[in-house]
N, C-alpha and C positions, 0 to 999 in steps of 0.2 A: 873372330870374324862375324860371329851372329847376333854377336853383342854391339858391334858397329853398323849394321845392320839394319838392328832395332831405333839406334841414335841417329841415321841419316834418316830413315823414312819418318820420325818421329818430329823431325826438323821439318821436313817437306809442309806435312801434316799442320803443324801450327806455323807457315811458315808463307803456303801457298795463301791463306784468303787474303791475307795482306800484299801479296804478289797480283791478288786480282784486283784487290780495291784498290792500289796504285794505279793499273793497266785502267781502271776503270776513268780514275780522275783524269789521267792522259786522255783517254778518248772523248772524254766531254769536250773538250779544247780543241778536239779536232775534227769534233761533229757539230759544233757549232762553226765550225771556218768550212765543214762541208756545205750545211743547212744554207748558211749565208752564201756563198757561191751559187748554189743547185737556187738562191731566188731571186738571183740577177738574172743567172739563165734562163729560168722559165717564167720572168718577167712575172713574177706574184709579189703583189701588193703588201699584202700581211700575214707571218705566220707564228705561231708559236709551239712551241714543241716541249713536252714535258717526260721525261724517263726515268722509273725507276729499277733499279737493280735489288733484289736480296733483302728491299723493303727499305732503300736507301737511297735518296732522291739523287740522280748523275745530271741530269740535267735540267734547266726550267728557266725556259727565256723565249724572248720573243726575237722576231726577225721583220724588218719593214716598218711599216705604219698600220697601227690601228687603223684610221683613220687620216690621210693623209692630206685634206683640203684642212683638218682643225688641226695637223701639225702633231697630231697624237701618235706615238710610236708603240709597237705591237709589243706586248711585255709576258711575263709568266702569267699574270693576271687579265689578261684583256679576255673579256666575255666576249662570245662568237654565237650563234646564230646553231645547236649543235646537228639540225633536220631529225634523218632518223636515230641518232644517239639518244634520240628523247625516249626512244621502245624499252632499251634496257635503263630508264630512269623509270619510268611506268613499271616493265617488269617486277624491278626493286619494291616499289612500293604493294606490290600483289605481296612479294613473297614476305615482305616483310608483315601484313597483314597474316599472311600462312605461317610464317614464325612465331605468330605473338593467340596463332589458334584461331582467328576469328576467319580462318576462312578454311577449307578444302580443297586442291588445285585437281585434285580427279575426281570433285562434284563437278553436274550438274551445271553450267555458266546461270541458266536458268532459277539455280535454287538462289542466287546472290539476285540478279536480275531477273524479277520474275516478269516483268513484261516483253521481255525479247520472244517474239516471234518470229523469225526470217522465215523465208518462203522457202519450197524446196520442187525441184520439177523431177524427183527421184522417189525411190519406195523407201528406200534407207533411212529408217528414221532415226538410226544412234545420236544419241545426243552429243549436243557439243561442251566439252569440258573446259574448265580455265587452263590446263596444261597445254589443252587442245589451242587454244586461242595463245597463250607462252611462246609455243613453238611452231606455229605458223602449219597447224595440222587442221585447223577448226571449218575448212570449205569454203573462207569468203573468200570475194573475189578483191584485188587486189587494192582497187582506191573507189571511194564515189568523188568522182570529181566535183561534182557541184557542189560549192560550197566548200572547198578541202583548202582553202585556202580562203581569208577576208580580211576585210579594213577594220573590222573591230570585233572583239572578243565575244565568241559564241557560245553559250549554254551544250557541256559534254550530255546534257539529255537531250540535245538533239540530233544527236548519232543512234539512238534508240529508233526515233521516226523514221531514221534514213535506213536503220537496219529492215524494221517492218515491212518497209516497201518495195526490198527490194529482196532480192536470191541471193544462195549459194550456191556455189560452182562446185561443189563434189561434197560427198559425205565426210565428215569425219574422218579423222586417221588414216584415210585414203593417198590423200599426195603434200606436198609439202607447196605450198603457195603463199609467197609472204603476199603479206596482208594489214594493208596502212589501218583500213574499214575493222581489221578484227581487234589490232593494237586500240585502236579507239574505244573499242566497248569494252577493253580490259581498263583502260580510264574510268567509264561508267561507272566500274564494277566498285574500286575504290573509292570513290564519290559515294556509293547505294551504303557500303558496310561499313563506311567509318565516320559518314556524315557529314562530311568538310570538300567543299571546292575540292579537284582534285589539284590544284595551283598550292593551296596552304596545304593539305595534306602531305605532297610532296616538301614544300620548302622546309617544315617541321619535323618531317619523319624523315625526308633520305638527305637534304640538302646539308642541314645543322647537324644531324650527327655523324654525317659523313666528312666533314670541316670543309664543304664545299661552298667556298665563302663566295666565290661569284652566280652562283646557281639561280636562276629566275624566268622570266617570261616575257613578254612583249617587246616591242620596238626597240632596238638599241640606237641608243643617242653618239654612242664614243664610237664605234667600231663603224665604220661605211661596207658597202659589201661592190664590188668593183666587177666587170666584166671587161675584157681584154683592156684591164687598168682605170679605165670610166667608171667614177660613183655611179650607179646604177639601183635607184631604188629597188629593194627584194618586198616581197608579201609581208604583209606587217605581222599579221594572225592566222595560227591554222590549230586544228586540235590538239589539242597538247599529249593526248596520250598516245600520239605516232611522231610528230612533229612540230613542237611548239617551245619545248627550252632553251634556253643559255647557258652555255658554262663555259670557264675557260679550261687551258688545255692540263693546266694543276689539278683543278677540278677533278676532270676526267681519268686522271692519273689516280686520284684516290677512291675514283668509283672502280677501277680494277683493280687496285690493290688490296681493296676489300672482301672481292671476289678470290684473287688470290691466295690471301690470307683465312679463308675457309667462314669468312663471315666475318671476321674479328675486327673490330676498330680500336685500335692502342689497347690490345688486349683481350676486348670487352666484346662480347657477342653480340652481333645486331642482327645477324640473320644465322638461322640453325647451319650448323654444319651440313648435313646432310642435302637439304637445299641446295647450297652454294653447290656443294658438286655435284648435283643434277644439274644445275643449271649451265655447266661445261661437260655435261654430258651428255653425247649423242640420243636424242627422242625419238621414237619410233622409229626405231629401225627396221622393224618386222612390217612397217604398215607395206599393203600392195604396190604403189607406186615410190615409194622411197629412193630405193636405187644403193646409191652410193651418198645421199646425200646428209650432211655433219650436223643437225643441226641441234641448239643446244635450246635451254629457255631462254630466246630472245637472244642466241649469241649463235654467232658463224662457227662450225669450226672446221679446219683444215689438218689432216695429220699426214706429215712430212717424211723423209728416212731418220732425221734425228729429232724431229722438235714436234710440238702440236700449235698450229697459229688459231687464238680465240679472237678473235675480232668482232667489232660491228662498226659499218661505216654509215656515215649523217649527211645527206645536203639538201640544203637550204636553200636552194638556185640564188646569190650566187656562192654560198658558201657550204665549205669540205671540210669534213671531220673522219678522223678515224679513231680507234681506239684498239690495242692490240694487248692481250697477254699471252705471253709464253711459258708455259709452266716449267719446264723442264732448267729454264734457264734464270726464272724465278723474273722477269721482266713483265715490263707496263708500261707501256708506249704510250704519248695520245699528241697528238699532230691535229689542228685546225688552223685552218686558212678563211680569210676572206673573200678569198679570188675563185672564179670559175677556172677549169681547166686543168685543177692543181692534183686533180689523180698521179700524174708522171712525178711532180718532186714527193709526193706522198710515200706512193712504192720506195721510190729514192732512198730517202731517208728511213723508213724498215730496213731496207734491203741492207742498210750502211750499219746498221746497230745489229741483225743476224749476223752479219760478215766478221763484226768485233765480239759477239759470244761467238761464235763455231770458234774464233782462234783462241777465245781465251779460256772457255770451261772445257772440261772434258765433258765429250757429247759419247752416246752411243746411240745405235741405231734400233729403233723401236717397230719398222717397220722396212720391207722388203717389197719391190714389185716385182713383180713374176710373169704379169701380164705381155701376154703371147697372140700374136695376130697373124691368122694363115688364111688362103684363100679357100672358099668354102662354097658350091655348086648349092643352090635352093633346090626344091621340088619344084615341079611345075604350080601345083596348088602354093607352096609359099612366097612363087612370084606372083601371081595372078592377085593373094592375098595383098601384097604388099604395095602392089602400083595403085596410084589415088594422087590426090590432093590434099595435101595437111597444112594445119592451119596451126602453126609455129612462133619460135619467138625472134625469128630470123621473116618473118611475112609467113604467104601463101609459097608453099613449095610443092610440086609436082614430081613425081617418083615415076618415070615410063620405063616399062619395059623394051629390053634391046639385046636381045639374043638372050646370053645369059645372064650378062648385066642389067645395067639401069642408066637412064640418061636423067640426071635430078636437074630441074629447071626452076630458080630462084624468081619468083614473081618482083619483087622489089626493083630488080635491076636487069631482069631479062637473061641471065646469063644461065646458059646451058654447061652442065658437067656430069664428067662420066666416074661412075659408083659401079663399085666391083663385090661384090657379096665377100665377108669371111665370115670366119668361126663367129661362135657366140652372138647368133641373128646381128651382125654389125655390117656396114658399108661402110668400103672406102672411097672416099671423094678426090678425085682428082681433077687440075685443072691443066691445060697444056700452054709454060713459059713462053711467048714470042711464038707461040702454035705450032710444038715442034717438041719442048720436052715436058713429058710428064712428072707434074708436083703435085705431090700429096697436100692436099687441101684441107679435110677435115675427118673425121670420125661419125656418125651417127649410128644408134642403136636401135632395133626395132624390139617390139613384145605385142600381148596381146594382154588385156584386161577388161573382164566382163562385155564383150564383145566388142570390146574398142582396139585401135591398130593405135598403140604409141611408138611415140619415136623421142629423141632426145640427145644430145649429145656425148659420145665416146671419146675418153680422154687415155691417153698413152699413160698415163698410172695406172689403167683402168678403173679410174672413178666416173661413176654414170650419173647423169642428171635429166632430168625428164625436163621436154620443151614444147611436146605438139601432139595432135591425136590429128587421125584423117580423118577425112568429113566427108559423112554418109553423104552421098547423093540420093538424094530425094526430089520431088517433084513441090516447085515452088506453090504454094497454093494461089488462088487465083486473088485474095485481095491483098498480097505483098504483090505482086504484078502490075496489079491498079495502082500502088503506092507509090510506083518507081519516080523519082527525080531529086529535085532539088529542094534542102530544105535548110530553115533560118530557127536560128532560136527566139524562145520567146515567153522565154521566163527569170530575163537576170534580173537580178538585185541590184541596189546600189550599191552597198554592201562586199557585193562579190567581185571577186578580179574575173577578169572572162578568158578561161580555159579554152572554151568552144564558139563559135560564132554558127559555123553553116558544116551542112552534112548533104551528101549525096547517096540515094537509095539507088542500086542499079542492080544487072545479074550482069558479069562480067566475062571476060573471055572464057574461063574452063566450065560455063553456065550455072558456075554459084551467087545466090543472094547475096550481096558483099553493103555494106555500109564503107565510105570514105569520105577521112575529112582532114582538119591540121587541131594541131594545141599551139596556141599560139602564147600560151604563159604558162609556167613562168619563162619555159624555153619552148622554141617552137621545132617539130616534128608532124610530118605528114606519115595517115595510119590508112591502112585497107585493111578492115574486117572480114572475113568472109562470115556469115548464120546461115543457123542450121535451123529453120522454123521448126517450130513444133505444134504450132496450132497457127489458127487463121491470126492472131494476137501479138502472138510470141515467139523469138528466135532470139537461141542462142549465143555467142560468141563461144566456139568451140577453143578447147584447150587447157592445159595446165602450166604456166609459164610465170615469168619475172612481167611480163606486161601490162601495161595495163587497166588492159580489159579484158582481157581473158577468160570465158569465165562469166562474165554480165552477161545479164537478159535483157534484148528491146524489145518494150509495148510498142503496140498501133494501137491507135483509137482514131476516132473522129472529133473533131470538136469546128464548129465556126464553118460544119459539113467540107472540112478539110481534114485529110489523112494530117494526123499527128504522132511522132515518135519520142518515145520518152527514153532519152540512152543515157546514163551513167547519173540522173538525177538530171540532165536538162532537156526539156522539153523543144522537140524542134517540130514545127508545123510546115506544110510545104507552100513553095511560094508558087 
């Protein structure tokens, strides 16, 4: 009996990976009959999808049209547009430089670049490290708009000038704020120590030995990039070291396979092991405002009850990338589309390749939540604390107190909701169906740090993310008062696509200095600022968020004996 036993589990054993490799080739056949389905429904233009398994290509094909006015159809190799996917090609090439010894990623940013001086309106003066800048810890603030986008190809040492002239929105290792403006000067940084374009750098050091045969730069001739189906011209040029490559979705597939694979291409080491898996490992986790949040060098991560999701996603307005590895399952996804709007068949198709591992590996559970939510009575001092005005990634939001509760009032859209204190400084949001039954709406979390009131959002795993600080009330000083109205830009380029047109300076209903205006490219969204001055000069945009602006600082001057404002790199004068 123990001898038969040993012969059936023996059988299982060399018996199962061919069980899966079958299950596997099935599924390609029938996640391409999904793919293609899920693109008639969400009416996307182009897309191509590449997966591998166990370090075994399942799938790699295209769905739609490249380019659908020249008749070109979307293939395994059709190059895309990849936005931010371009961060972890940049990253690459940092680490690949820290591989080969010519750099330090816990120096100094400063000892590679030595002319970076960014400004700072704080006493903190830790430096800022290339890790620091990796993993989105380094204090800048999110984009300079001016300029972040153009019609033709601009010199990476000019994100140096745009660094000097402008601020950082928190010290170092402080909070986690992605950051287009910091991925840029990690470009620089490659350009300073290896002496090549950062363009040829990349195509010779990550592109070729990575066998990323469509990997490049500029304007694509084949691919069109479409909004709701319409060829729609996209920005031709934008910095390459946040924003600026091509690849197809193959491509993409072997820049995480890489990562997976602990460094190794067909073998052969290209980046240290040790690297690679820092660079899927959670970074500063200990920093103050951290939270709960995953974040790797230059890589998302999410951890699951069975799996861990490593991702980074890319757009290009009008064009979606993703890229996913899952380790536990040994997968490498990478999905890019041409079409806006294509986040839903995106999820889609993940969500369709998780559903065929959970059934077909044996998974266990690596992680439990336990997260427990009661209702919880503040002190009077911790309401008093806590009602204000914050300046969020949701707008301006208002926290009033109301007996024991809170009535939280959404500036964006006007809507009032009622927030019930629990455990672990959190609020529950609720809103009332048809005016009548109460639904649980949201989660938010409060804290305090160095005399600031954060708040940020509470999620039912209990993973916390920081979104918003409240805004001191102060007393505007007297020439932002003088300043108030209307005002026009007056410093575009030709060059430049126009981000911004007109801004209005006002104090608004809860009597905060607010700046409002629209981005009208590459897509358009109307924003209200609230600042926090700080001198007759200078004011803020309070906060730590995904926004943005978040984080930037507006000059006033005068020039032409008219108030002029200088926000995100463009210059608006009033009319």
């Amino acid at each position: 009996m123990y001898r038969k036993i040993i012969i059936i589990s023996a059988i299982l054993v060399f018996t199962l990976p061919a069980c899966i490799a079958q299950n596997d080739t099935d599924y390609a056949k029938k996640l391409s009959a999904f793919v293609s389905k899920q693109l008639q429904k969400k009416k996307v233009t182009g897309l191509s999808v590449a997966l591998s398994i166990d370090g075994k290509t399942v799938l790699s094909e295209g769905f739609g049209f490249a380019h659908k006015e020249k008749n070109i159809r979307a293939g395994a190799e059709t190059q895309y547009a990849i936005g931010s996917i371009s961060k972890v090609v940049t990253s690459t090439a940092v680490l690949r430089l820290y591989s080969e010894g010519k750099i330090d990623i816990d120096k100094p940013y400063k000892n590679y670049v030595p002319e970076f001086n960014m400004k700072r309106h704080f006493a903190d003066d830790t430096p800022i490290t290339v890790r620091h800048l990796l993993a989105h810890f380094g204090g800048i603030p999110r984009v300079h708009a001016k300029g972040f986008s153009t019609k033709d190809d601009q010199p990476q040492s000019r994100i140096l000038e745009i660094a000097n002239n402008g601020y950082m929105s928190a010290p170092p290792g402080v909070v986690n704020q992605y950051s287009d403006w910091g991925s840029d000067l990690l470009g620089l940084l490659v350009e300073k120590v290896s002496g090549q374009k950062i363009q040829d750098y990349i195509s010779s050091q990550v592109f070729t030995p990575l066998g990323m045969e469509q990997g490049g730069f500029g304007p694509l001739d084949e691919t069109g990039s479409y909004v709701n189906g319409k060829l729609t011209p996209t920005y031709e040029y934008s910095y390459p070291g946040s924003d600026g490559a091509n690849a197809s979705a193959q491509d993409l597939m072997k820049l995480g396979q890489m990562y997976l694979d602990k460094g190794r291409v067909n073998g052969i080491s290209y980046l240290s092991e040790d690297i690679t898996r820092q660079s899927l490992t959670p970074q500063f986790t200990d920093a103050p405002l951290n939270y709960s949040k995953k974040q790797g060098l230059m890589w998302d991560i999410y951890r699951y009850s069975k799996y861990t999701r490593i991702s980074k996603g890319g757009i290009h307005e009008p064009f979606f990338s993703m890229l996913y590895i899952v380790p536990e399952f040994n997968m490498v996804l990478a999905v890019c589309s041409n079409s806006n709007s294509t986040g839903a068949i995106n999820r889609a198709v993940y969500g369709n390749v998780i559903d065929h591992l959970l059934k077909t590996r044996p998974a266990k559970t690596i992680r439990s939540s336990n997260h427990s939510m009661k209702p919880e009575a503040l002190s009077d001092q911790d309401m008093n604390k806590l009602e204000g005005i914050y300046s969020t990634d949701e707008g301006m939001v208002e926290i009033k107190r109301a007996g024991d509760k809170f009535k939280v009032t959404f500036a964006a859209n006007g809507k009032t909701l009622n927030a019930t204190p629990y455990n672990n400084k959190t609020l529950r949001i609720k809103a009332k169906l048809l005016g009548l039954i109460p639904v649980h709406v949201m989660d938010i979390f409060w804290d305090e740090y160095n005399g600031e009131i954060v708040v940020g959002e509470q999620y039912a795993s209990g993973r916390r993310s920081v979104g918003g600080v409240k805004i001191v009330d102060k007393p505007i000083p007297s020439k932002w008062q003088a300043a108030l109205g209307k005002y026009a830009v007056v410093n575009l380029k030709d060059n430049e696509y126009t981000h911004l047109q007109e801004l209005e300076l006002l104090i608004n209903e809860y009597g905060l200095l607010e700046v409002k205006g629209e981005v009208i490219y590459p897509r358009s969204f109307k924003f209200r600022l609230p600042l926090s001055a700080v001198s007759e000069r200078q004011a803020i945009i309070p906060g730590y968020s995904f926004d943005f602006f978040s984080g930037e600082t507006v000059e006033m001057s005068t020039e032409s004996n008219k108030p002029t404002l200088l926000f995100s790199g463009y210059k608006f004068q009033k009319q």
